[in-house]
C-alpha positions in Angstrom: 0.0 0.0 0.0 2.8 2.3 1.0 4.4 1.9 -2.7 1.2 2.7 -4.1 1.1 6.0 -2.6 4.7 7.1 -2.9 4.1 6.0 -6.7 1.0 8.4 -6.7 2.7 11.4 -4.8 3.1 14.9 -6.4 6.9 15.0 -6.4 6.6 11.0 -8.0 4.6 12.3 -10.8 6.5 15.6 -10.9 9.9 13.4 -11.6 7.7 11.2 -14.2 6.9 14.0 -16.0 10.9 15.9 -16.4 11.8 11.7 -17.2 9.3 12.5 -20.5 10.2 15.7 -21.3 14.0 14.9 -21.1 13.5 11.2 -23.1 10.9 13.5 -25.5 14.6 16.1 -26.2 16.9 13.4 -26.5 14.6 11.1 -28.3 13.3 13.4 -31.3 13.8 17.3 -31.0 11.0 17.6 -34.0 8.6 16.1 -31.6 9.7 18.6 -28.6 9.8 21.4 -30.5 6.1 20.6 -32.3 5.4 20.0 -28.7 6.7 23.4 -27.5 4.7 25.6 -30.4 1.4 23.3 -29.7 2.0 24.6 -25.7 2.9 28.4 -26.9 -0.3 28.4 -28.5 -2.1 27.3 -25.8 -1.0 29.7 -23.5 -1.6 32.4 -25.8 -4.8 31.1 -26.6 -5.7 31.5 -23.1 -4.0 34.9 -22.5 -6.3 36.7 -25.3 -9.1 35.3 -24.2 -9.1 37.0 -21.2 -11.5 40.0 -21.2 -7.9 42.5 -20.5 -7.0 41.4 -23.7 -10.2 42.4 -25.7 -10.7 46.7 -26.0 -14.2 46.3 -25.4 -13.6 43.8 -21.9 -15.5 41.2 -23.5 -14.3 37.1 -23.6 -13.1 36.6 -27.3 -14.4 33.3 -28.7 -12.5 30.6 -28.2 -11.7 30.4 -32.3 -10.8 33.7 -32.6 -8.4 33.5 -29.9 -6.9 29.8 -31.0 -6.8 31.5 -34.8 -5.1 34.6 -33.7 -2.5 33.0 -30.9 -1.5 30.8 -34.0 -1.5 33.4 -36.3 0.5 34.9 -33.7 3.4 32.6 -32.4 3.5 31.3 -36.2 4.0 34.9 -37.6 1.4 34.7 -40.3 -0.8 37.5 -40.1 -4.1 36.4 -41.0 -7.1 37.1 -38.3 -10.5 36.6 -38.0 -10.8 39.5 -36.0 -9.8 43.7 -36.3 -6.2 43.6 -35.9 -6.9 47.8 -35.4 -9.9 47.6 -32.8 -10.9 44.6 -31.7 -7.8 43.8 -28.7 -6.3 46.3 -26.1 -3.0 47.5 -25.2 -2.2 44.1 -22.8 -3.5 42.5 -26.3 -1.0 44.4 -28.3 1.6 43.5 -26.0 1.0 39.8 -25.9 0.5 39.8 -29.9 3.8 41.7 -29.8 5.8 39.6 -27.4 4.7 36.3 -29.2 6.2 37.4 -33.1 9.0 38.2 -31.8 9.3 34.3 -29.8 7.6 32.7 -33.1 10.2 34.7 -35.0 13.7 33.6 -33.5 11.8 30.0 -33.2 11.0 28.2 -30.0 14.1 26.0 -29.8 16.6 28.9 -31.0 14.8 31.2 -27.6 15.1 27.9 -25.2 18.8 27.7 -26.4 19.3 31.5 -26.0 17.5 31.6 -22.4 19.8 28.6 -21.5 22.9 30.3 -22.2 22.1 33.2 -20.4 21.0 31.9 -17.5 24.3 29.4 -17.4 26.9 31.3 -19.2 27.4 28.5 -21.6 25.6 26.2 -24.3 25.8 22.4 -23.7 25.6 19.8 -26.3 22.1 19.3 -25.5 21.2 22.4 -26.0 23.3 23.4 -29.3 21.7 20.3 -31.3 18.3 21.9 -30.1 19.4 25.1 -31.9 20.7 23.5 -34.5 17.3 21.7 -35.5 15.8 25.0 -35.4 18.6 26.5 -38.1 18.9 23.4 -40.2 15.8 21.0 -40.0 18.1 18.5 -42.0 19.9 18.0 -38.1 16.5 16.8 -36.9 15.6 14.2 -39.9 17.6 11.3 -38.4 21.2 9.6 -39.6 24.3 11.0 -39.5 24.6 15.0 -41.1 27.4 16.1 -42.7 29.0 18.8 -41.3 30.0 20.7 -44.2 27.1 23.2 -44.1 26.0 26.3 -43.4 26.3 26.3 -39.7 28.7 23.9 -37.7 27.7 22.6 -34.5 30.6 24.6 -32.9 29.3 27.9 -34.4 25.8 27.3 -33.1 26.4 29.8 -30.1 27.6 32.3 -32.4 25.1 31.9 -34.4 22.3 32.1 -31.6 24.1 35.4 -30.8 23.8 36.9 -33.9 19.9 35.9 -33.7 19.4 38.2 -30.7 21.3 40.6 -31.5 20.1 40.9 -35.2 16.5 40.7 -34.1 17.2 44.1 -31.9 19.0 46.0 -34.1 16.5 45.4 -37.1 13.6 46.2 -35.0 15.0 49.0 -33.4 16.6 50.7 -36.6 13.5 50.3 -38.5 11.3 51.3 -35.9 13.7 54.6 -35.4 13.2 55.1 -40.0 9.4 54.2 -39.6 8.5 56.9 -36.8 8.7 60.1 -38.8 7.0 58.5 -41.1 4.0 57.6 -39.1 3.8 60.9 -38.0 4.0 62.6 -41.1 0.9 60.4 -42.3 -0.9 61.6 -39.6 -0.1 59.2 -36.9 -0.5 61.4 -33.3 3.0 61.2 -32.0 2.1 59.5 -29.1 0.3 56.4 -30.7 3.3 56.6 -33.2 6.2 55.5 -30.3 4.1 52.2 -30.1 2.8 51.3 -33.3 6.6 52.4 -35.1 8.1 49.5 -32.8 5.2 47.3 -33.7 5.2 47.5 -37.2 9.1 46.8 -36.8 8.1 43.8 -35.4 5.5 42.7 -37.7 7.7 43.8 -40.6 11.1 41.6 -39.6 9.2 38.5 -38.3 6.9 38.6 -42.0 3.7 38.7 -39.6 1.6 41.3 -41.3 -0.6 42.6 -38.5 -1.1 46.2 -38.8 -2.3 48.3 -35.5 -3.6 51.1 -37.0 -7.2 51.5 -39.0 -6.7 51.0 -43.0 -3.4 49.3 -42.7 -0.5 50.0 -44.8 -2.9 51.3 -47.4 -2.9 54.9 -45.5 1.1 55.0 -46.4 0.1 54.0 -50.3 2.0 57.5 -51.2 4.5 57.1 -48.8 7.1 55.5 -50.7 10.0 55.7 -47.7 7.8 53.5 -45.3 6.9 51.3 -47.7 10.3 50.3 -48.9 11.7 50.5 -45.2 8.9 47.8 -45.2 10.0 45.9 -48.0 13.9 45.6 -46.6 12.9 44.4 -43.1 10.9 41.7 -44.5 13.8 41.0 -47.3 15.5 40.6 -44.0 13.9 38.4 -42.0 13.2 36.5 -44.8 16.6 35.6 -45.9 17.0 33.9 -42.4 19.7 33.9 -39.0 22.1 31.6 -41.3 22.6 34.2 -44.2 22.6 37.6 -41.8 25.0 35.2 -39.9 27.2 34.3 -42.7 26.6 38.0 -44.1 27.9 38.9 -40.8 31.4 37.5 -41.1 32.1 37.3 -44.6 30.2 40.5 -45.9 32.8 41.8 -48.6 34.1 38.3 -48.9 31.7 36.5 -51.3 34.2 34.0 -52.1 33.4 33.0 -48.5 29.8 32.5 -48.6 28.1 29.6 -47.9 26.3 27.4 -50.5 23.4 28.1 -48.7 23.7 31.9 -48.7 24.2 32.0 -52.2 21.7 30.1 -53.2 18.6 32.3 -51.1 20.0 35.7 -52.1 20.2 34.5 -55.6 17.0 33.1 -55.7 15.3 35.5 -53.8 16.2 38.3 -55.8 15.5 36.6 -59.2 11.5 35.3 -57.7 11.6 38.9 -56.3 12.3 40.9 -59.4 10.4 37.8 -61.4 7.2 38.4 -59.2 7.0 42.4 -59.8 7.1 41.8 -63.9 4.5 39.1 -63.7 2.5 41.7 -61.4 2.8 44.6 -63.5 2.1 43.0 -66.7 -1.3 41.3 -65.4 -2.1 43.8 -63.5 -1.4 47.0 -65.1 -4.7 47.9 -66.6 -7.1 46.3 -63.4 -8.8 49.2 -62.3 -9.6 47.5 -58.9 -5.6 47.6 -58.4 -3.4 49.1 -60.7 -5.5 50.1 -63.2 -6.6 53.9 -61.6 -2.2 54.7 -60.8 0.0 56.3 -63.3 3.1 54.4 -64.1 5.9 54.7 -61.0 3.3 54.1 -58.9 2.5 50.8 -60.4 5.7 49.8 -60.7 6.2 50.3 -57.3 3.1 48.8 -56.3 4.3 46.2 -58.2 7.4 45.3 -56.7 6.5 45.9 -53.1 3.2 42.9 -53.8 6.0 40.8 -55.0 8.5 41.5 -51.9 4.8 41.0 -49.3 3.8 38.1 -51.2 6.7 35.9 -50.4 5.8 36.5 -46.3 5.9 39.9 -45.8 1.7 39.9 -45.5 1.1 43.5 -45.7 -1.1 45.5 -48.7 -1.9 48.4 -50.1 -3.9 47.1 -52.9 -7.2 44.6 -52.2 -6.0 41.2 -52.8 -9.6 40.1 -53.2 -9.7 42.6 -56.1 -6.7 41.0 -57.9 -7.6 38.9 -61.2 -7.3 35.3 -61.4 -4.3 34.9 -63.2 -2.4 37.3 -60.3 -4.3 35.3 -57.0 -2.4 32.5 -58.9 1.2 33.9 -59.7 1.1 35.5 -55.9 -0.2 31.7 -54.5 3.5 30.4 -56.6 5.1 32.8 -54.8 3.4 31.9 -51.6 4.3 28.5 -51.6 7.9 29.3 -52.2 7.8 31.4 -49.5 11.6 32.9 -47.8 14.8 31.5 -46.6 15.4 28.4 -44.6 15.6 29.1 -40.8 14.0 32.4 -41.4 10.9 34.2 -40.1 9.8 33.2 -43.8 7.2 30.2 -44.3 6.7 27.8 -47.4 9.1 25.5 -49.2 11.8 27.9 -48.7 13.8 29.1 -51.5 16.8 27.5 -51.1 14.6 23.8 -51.7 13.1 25.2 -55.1 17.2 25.9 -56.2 18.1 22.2 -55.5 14.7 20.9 -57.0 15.3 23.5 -60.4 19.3 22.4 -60.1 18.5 18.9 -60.2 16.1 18.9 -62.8 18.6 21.2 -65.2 21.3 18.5 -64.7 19.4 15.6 -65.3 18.1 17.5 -68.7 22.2 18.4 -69.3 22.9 14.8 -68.5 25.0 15.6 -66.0 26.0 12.7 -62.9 25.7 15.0 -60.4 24.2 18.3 -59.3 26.7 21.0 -59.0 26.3 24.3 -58.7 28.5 27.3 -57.0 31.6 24.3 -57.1 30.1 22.8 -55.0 28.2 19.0 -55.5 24.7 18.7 -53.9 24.2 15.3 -52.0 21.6 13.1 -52.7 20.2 13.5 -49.3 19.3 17.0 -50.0 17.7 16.3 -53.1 15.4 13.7 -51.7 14.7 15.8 -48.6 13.9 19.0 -51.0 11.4 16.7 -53.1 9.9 15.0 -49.8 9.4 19.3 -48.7 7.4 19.8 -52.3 5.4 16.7 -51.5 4.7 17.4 -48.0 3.7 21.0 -48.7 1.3 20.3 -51.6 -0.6 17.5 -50.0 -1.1 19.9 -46.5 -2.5 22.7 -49.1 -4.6 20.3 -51.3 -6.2 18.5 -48.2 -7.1 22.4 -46.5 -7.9 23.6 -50.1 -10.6 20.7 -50.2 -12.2 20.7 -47.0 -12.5 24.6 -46.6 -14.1 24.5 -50.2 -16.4 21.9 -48.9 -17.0 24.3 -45.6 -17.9 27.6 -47.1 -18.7 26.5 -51.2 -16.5 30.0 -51.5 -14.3 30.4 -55.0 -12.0 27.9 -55.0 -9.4 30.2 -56.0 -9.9 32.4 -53.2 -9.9 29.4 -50.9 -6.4 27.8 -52.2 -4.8 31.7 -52.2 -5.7 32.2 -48.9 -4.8 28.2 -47.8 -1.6 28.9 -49.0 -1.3 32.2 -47.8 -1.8 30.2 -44.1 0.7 27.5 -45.2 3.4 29.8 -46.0 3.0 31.7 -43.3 1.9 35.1 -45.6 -1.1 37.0 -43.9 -2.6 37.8 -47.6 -6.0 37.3 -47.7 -9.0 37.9 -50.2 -11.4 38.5 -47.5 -12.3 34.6 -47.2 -10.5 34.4 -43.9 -12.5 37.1 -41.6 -15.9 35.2 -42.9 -14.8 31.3 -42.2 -17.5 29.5 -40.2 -15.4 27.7 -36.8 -14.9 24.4 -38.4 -13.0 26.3 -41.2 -11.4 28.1 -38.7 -9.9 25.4 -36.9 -8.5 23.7 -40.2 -6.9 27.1 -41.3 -5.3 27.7 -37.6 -3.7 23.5 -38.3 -2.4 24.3 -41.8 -0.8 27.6 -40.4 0.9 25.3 -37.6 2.2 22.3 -40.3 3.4 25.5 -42.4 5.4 26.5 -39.6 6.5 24.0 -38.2 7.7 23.2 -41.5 7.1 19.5 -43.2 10.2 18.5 -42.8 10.6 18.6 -39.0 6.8 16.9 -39.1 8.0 13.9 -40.9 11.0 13.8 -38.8 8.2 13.8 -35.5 6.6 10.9 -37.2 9.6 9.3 -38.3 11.2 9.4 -34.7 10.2 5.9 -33.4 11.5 4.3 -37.4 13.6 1.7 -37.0 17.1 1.9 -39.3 17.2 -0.7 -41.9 20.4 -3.0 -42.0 19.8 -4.6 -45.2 19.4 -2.9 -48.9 16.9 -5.0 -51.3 17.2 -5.7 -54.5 17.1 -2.6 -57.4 14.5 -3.0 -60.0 13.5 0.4 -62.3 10.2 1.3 -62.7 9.4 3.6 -65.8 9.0 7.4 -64.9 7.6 10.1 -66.9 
């Protein structure tokens, strides 16, 4: 009897529970950290549903908490509620507080808060971080370290994340200020919502605090573009402004993986404005009614928001059919690997468009940069593609079943969620709950990204010891 109650006791169950946490790190940190967001959410979830967090003191429903906490923590930007009215200044502050922790990542703040609070960064705790900045770490086998990031550089690289993140936000909330008061912004309101929009801008959220949006700065070119270059950078990701940090005139220097996201997100960058300018040039619910800088700034600063940035000045919903499509493209690509950035990432559409040009050269391998591309990667880059399509197809489908809405505003706006955008065509303020809840789970897969998902359900795989025998199917 006595073991049965020492079994049972507080501090019994207390030690049970840090057993599973600590076998739940060591075992799989995709799991833990899929764990960690789902538990961030919660408690966010539960913090703007208190009537404090509402302007008017009311209890926000339970989905338009859950929606906006994952909107939140995930740095997405789409809400079912009025970013500009509905919550109060603790609100703001909670809304604010959580981009910034979904921005740096869960695992890369754990590691961070460790270090501080012991001076150093154990092993433990740099292979945490280093899942967060290559989700490669955290797919199981062995991992080459000829990458972007060593495991030794993981604290300097953790570093640069903190610092970076403060010195963005607080340089671009010092450019945006005057701005915001020159457009009318009382001076007052201005010293919040400058450091806010800094925020939303770096981490690629898209909320906007004030009434209108960035639309009231549509003639303000200097706030837009300081706009546009925070979300450039935090879209590039910590491994580039790391890399960028050290070897800045030495391009010799650069990573692979540096080269490949600034290349490609310049190219998709200047790629997205054209496609936008020539389809929408004479739409007079968009471009149609501006003369010609305007829409070719209009044009580029659509193309820079739709790869995560999530703000507009233009109505998306008023876009034609052939742009909701180019912009979803762009969407899915989404930003940088370990960046604020959701979708594919760039850098996994360069190996996938790499890979394809070498098997039409004939080439052996893929090479590109002098350097070779494993196999791994390749497979891993194609398993990303796969993943992320069949998350938006399954969403796409069952929210088009929900509402009967226009299935092209449905799959812009499910990928919108997916990469982690904030565009929407309107569909997402009017979803029913149950529509709700399934947008609020693609945002977290998009997030979490579908690599470090399979990984989770991969953790318990067993390795196989023996190859079987190769036969070719036909393909293509």
């Amino acid at each position: 009897m006595s073991s049965i109650v020492s079994d049972s006791s507080p501090g019994e169950r207390l030690k049970s529970a840090g057993a599973w946490f600590k076998h739940l790190i060591i075992s799989s940190p995709s799991r833990f950290a899929i764990v960690v967001f789902a538990l961030l959410i919660m408690v966010f979830t539960v913090l703007l549903s208190l009537p404090i967090a509402a302007a008017d003191r009311t209890v926000t429903p339970l989905s338009d908490a859950l929606f906006t906490a994952v909107s939140t923590i995930c740095v997405t930007g789409l809400t079912t509620v009025d970013m500009a009215t509905h919550w109060s200044a603790f609100g703001n502050v909670v809304i604010f507080i959580g981009v910034n922790i979904g921005g740096m990542g869960v695992l890369t703040l754990a590691s961070l808060m460790g270090m501080a609070i012991s001076k150093r960064l154990g092993l433990r705790a740099k292979l945490m971080a280093a899942g967060d900045t290559n989700p490669l770490r955290a797919h199981g086998g062995v991992v080459n370290e000829s990458q972007t990031v060593r495991l030794g550089e993981v604290g300097q690289l953790l570093t640069t994340v903190a610092l970076s993140t403060l010195l963005i936000e607080g340089v671009v909330a010092v450019l945006l200020y005057p701005g915001l008061v020159m457009a009318g912004i009382d001076p007052l309101t201005a010293l919040w919502e400058a450091p806010y929009y800094a925020a939303m801008s770096f981490t690629n959220t898209g909320f906007t605090p004030n009434v209108g949006g960035v639309a009231v700065f549509a003639d303000d070119y200097f706030v837009l573009t300081v706009l546009m270059i925070s979300v450039f950078l935090g879209s590039i990701g910590f491994p580039v402004i790391y890399t960028l940090a050290k070897h800045v005139w030495h391009v010799k220097r650069w990573s692979l993986h540096t080269k490949l996201t600034l290349v490609t997100t310049v190219l998709l960058f200047l790629l997205g404005a054209a496609v936008f300018l020539v389809l929408e040039y004479e739409n007079p619910r968009t471009f149609g009614s501006m003369d010609a800088v305007d829409t070719t700034f209009q044009a580029f600063f659509l193309s820079a928001m739709t790869r995560s940035g999530g703000f507009s000045v233009v109505d998306i919903g008023g876009l034609n059919g052939s742009s909701l499509v180019a912009g979803s493209m762009l969407m899915f690509v989404g930003g940088g690997s370990a960046s604020t950035a959701g979708g594919i990432k760039v850098t996994t559409l360069a190996v996938l468009a790499i890979a394809v040009w070498s098997e039409a050269k004939g080439r052996q391998s893929v090479e590109v940069f002098g350097r070779r591309i494993p196999s791994d990667v390749q497979r891993v880059a194609l398993s990303v593609v796969a993943w992320g399509a069949t998350i938006v197809a399954l969403s796409t489908i069952i929210i088009a079943q929900i509402t009967k809405d226009d299935i092209a505003h449905v799959l812009f706006d499910v990928i919108s969620a997916f990469g982690t955008v904030g565009l929407s065509t309107g569909l997402t303020e009017s979803l029913p709950d149950s529509a709700t809840y399934v947008m609020a789970a693609t945002i977290f897969m998009g997030r979490i990204g579908t690599v470090t998902l399979a990984a989770a359900v991969a953790a318990t795989s067993r390795s196989q010891l023996y190859s079987l025998p190769v036969e070719r199917p036909i393909v293509g």
